[in-house]
N, C-alpha and C positions, 0 to 999 in steps of 0.2 A: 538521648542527648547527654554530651556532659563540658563541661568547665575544663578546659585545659589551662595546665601552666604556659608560663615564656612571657605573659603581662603582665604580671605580677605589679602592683604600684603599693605605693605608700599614702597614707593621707595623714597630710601634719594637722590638725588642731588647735591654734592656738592664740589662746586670750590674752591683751596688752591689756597692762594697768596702769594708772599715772600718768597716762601718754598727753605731749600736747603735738598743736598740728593738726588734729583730728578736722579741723576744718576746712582744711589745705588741697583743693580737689588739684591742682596742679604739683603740689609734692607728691599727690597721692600716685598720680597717672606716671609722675617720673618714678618712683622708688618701685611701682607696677612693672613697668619697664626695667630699670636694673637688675630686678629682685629676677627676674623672667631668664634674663642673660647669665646671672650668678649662678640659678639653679640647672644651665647649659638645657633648658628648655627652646622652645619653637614660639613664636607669638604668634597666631591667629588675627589675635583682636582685643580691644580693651573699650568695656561701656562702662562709664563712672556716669552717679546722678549724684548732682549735690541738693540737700534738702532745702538749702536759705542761707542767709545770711547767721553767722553762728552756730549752724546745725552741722547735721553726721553728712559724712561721706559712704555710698555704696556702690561696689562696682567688684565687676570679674573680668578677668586677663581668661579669657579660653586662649589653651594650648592646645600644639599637636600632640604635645603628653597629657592632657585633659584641661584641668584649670587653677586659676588661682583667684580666692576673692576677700573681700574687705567688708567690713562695715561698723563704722565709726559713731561712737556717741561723745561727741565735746564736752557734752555736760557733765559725764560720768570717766572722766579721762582715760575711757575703755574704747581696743579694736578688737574682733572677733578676726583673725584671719585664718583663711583655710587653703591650706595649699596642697592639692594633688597630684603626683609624679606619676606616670606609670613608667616601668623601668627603672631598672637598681641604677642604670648609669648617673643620676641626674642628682644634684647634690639638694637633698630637702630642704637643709638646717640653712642653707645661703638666705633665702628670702626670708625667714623669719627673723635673722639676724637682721641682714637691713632695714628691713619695719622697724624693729625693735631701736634700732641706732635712730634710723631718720624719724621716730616719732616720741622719742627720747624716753621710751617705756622704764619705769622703778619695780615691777614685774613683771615676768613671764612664765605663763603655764603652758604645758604642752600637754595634748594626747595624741599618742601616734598609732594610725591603725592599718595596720596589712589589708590589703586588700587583693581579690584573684588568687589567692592561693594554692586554691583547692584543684588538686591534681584528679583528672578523669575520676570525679563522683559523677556518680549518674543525678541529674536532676528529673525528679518526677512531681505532676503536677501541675505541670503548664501547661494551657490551653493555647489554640492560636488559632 
């Protein structure tokens, strides 16, 4: 068996700091939504859970290019988002932006990792 190219995606990483809003399940599900359309993704679907009054917001946008998800701590004015593209066509840095504007972030860390790269390696070792 092996791994072919042509799927290739990216997966963005990345941590808001300073952020307010984090309670905001209704900002949250919109800017899920825009962020979805900016990155010229597919929506599937979106499940948000809010934890309380005051508390974090969690929730993922599955796409037909995989997913995109959140999860908010108000107390700590930190998001963890993570957005997943597969396909170069699809603009990664849109959604991060947006969060980052609509949740008014004073930092942002990124890690971005390639993902599917690997061109007909044989994968040995799987069972089925």
């Amino acid at each position: 068996m092996t791994i072919s190219s042509g799927r290739e995606g990216r997966h963005l990483l990345t941590d808001l700091f300073g952020c307010t809003h984090l309670d905001d399940l209704s900002l949250i599900e919109e800017t899920m939504r825009e962020a979805t359309a900016a990155a010229g993704a597919t929506l599937i679907g979106i499940h948000l859970h809010h934890f309380g009054d005051g508390q974090g917001v969690t929730g993922v946008a599955l796409l037909a290019e995989s997913h995109m998800s959140i999860h908010t701590w108000p107390e700590y004015g930190y998001a963890a988002l993570d957005i997943f593209l597969c396909g170069m066509q699809h603009d990664i840095e849109a959604p991060r932006d947006l969060f980052a504007s609509r949740l008014s972030a004073q930092k942002v860390s990124n890690r971005l990792i390639s993902r599917g790269e690997m061109v007909d390696v044989p994968v040995t070792g799987l069972s089925r």
